[in-house]
Backbone as a chain_set.jsonl record, in Angstrom:
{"seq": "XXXXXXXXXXXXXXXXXXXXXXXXXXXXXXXXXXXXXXXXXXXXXXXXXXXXXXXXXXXXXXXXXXXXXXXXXXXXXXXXXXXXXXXXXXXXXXXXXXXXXXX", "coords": {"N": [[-28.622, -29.367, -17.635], [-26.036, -28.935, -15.507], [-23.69, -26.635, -14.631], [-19.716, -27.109, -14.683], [-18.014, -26.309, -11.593], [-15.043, -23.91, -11.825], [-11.948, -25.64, -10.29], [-10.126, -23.987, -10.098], [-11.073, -21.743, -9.263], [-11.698, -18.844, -7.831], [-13.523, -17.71, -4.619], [-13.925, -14.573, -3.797], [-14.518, -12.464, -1.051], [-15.587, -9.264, -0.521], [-16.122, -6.941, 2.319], [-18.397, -4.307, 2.967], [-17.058, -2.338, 5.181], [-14.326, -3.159, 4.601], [-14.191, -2.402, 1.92], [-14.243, 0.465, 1.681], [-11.864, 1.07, 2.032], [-8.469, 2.51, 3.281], [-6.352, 5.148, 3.854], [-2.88, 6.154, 2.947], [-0.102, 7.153, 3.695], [2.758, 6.821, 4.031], [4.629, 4.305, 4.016], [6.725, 1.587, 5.708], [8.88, -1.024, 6.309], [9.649, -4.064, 6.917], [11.575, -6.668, 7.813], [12.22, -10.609, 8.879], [14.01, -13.779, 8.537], [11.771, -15.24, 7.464], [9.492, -14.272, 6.927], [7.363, -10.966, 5.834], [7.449, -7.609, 6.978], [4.732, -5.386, 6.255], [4.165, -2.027, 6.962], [1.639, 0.399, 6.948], [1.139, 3.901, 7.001], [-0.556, 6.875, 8.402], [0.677, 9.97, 7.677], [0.064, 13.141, 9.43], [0.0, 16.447, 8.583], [1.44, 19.117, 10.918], [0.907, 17.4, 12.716], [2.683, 15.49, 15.376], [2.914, 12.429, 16.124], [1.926, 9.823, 14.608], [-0.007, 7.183, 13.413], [-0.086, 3.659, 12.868], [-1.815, 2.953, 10.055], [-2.481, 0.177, 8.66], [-1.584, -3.059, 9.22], [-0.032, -5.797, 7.239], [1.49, -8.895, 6.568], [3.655, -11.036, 5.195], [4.824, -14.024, 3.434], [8.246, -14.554, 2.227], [7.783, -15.45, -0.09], [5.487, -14.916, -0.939], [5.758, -11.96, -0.763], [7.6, -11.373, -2.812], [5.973, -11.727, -4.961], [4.052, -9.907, -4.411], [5.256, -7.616, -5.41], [6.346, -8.325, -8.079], [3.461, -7.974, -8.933], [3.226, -4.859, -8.56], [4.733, -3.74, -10.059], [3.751, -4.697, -11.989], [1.45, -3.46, -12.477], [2.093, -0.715, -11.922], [3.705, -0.266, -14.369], [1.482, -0.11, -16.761], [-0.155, 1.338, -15.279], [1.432, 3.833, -16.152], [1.847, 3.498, -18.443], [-0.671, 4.625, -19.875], [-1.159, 6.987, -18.358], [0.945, 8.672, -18.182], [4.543, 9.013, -16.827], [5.367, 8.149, -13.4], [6.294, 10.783, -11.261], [8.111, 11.066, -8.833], [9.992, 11.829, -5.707], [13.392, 11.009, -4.338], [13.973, 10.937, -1.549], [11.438, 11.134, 0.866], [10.525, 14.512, 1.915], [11.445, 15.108, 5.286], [10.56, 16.252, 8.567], [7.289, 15.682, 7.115], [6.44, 18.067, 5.593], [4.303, 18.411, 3.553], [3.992, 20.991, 1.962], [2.981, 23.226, 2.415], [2.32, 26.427, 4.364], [3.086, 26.422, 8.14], [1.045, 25.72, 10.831], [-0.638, 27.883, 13.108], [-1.859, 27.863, 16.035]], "CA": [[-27.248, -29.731, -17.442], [-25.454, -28.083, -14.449], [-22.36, -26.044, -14.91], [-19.065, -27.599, -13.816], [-17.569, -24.879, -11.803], [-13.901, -23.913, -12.325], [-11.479, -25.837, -9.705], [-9.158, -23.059, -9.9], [-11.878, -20.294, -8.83], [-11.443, -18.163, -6.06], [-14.442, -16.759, -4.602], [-13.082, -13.234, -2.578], [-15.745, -11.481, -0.034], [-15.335, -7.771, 0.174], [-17.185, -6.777, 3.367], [-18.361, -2.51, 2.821], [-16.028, -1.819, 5.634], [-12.797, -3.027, 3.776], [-13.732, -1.606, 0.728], [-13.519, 1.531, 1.868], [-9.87, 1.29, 2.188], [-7.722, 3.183, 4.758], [-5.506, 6.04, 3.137], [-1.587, 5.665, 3.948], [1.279, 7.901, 2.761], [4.126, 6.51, 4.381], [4.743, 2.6, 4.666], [7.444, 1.064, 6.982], [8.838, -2.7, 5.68], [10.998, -4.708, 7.689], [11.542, -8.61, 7.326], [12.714, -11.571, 9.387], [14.143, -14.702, 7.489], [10.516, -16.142, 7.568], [8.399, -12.665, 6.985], [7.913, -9.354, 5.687], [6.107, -6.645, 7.223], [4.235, -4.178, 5.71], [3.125, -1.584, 8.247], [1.0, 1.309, 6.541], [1.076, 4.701, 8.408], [-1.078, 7.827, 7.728], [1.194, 11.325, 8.734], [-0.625, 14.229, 9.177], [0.817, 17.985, 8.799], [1.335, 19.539, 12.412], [1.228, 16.19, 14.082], [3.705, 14.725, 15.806], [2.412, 11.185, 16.316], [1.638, 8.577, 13.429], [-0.853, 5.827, 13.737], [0.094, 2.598, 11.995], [-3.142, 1.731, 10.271], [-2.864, -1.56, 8.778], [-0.013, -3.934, 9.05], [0.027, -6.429, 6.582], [2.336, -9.773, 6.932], [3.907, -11.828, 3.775], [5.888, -14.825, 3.507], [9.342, -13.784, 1.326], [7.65, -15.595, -1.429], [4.049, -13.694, -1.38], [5.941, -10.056, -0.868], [7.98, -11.223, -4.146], [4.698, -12.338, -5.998], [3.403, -8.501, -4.448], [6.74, -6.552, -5.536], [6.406, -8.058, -9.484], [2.587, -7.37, -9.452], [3.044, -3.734, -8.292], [6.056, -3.518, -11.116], [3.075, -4.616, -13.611], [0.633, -2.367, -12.412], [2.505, 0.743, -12.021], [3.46, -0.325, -16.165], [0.014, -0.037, -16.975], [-0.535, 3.134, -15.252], [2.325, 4.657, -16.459], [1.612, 3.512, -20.177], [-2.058, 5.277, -20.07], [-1.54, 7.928, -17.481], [2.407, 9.133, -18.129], [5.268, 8.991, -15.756], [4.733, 8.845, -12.023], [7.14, 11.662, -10.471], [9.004, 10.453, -7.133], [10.913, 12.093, -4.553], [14.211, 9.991, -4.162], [13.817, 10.896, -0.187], [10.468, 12.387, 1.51], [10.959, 15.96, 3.028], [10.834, 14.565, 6.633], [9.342, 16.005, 8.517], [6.616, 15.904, 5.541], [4.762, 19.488, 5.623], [3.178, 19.133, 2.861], [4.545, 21.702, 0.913], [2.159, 24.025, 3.046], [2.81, 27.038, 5.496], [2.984, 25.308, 8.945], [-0.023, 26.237, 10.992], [0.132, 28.537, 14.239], [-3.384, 28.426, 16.727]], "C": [[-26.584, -28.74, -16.472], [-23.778, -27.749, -15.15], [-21.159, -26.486, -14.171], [-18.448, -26.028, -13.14], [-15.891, -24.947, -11.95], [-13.21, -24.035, -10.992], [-10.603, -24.868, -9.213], [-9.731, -22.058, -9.604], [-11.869, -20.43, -7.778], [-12.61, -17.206, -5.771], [-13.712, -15.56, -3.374], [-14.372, -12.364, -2.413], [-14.998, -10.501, 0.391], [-16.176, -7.349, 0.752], [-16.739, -4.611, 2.792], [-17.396, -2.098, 3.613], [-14.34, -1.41, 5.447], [-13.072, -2.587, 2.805], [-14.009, -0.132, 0.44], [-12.698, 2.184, 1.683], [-9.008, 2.201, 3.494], [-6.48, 4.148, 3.978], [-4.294, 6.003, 4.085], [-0.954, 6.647, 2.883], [2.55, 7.842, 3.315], [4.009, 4.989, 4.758], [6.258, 2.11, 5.097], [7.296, -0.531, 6.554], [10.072, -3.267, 5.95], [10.332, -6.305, 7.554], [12.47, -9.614, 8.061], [13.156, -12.512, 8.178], [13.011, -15.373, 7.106], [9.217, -15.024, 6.99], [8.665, -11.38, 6.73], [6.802, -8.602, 6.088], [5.893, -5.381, 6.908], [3.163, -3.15, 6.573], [2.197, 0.35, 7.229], [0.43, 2.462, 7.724], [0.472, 5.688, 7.768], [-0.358, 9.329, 8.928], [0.417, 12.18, 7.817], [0.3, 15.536, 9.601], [0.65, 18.282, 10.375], [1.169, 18.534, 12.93], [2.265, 15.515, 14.089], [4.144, 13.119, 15.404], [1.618, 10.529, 15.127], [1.208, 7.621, 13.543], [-0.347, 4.499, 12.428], [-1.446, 2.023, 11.674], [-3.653, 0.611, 9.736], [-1.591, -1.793, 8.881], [-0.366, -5.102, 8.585], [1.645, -7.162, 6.643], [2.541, -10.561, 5.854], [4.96, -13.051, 4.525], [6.589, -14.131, 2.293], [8.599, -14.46, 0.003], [6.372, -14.69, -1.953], [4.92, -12.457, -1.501], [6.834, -10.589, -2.454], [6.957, -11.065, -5.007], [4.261, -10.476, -6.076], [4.223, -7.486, -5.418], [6.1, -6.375, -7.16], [4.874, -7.476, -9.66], [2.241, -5.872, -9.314], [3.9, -3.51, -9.423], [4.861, -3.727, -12.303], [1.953, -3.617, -13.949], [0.898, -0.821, -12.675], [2.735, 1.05, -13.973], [2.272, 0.068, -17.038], [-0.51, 0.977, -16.922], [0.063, 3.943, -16.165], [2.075, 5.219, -18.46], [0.103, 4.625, -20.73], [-1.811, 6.724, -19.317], [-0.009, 9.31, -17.545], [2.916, 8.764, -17.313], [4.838, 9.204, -14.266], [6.156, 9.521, -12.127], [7.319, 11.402, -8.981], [9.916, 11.571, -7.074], [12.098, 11.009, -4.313], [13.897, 9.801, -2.333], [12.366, 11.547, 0.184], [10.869, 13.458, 2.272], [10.626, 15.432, 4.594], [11.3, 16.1, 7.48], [8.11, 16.37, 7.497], [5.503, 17.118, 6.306], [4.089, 19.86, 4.922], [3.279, 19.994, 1.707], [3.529, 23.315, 1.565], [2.643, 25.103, 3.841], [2.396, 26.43, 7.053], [1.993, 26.563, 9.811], [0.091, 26.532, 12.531], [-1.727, 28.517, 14.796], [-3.04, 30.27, 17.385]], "O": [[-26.68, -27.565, -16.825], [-23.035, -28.414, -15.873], [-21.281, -26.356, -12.953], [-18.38, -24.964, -13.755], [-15.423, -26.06, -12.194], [-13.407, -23.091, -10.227], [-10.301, -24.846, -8.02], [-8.964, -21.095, -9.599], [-11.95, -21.346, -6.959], [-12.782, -16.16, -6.397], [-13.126, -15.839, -2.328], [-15.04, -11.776, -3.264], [-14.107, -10.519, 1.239], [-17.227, -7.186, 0.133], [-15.733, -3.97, 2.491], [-16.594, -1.382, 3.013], [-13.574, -0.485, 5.718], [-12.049, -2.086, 2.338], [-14.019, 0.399, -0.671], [-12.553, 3.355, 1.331], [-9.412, 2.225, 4.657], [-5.595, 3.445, 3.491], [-4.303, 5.896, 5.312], [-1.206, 6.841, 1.694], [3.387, 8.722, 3.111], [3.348, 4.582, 5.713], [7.033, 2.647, 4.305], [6.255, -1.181, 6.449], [11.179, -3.078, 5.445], [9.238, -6.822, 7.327], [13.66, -9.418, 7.813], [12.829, -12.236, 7.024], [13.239, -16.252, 6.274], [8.07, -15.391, 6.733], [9.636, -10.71, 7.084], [5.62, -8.744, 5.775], [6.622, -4.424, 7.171], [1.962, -3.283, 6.803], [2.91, 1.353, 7.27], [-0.252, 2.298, 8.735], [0.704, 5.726, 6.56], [-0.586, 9.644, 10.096], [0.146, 12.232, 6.617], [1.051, 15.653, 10.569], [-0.229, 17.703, 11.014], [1.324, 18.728, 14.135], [2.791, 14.983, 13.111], [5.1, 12.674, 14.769], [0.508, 11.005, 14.887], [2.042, 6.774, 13.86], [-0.359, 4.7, 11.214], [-2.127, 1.224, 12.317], [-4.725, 0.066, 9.998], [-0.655, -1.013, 8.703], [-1.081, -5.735, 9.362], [2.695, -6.524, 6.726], [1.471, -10.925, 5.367], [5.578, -13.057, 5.59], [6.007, -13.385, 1.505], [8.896, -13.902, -1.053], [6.269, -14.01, -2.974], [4.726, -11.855, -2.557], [6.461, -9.854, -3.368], [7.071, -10.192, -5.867], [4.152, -9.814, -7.108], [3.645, -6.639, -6.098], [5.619, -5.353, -7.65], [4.79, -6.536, -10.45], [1.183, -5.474, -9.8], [3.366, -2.509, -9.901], [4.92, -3.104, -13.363], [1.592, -3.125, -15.018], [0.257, 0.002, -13.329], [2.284, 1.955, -14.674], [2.473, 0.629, -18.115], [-1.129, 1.598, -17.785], [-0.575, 4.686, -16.912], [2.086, 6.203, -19.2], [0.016, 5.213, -21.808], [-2.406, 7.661, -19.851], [-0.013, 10.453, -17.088], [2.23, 8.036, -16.594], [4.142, 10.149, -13.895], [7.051, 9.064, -12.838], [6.46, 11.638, -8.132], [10.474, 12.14, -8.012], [11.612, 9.912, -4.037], [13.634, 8.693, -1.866], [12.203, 12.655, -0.327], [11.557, 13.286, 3.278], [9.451, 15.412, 4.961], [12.176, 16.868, 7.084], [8.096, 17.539, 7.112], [4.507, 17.138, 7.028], [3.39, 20.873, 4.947], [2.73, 19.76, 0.63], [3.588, 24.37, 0.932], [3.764, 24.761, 4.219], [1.27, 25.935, 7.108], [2.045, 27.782, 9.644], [0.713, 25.758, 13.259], [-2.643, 29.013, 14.14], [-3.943, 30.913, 17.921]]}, "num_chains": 1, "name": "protein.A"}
């Protein structure tokens, strides 16, 4: 007897390269009436210059769908792991908390 499979299954291919991931500590999110964009930037101490390295694109209803599932996740963490601790603003320029570095 063959297995029906489930209409509502989603098969999702993670290629080794994306699941990697790409480390970001500053994201950048601006939105048209049609779109929101999520630009992911990685700043480094002593540099100037900031590479955007992914940019990710929503319709206003996906970035809602994203918003509540980051609101259920962070719950989750929070419940197992304690409180995260935020910064209301980042120290811009962000150094880190480091002594700044002289050649």
């Amino acid at each position: 007897m063959e297995e029906q499979q489930n209409e509502n299954q989603l098969n999702i291919e993670l290629s080794e390269e994306i699941a990697e991931g790409i480390f970001s500590n500053l994201a950048i999110i601006t939105h048209s009436n049609t779109e929101f964009v999520l630009d992911f930037i990685r700043v480094m101490p002593g540099i100037p210059k900031a590479k955007v390295k992914s940019r990710i694109i929503l319709t206003p209803e996906h970035a809602k769908r994203l918003l509540s599932a980051l609101e259920d996740n962070i719950q989750k963490f929070e419940n197992v792991n304690g409180r995260i601790k935020t910064q209301e603003e980042p120290p811009f320029p962000m150094g880190f908390g480091g002594p700044t570095a002289q050649a």
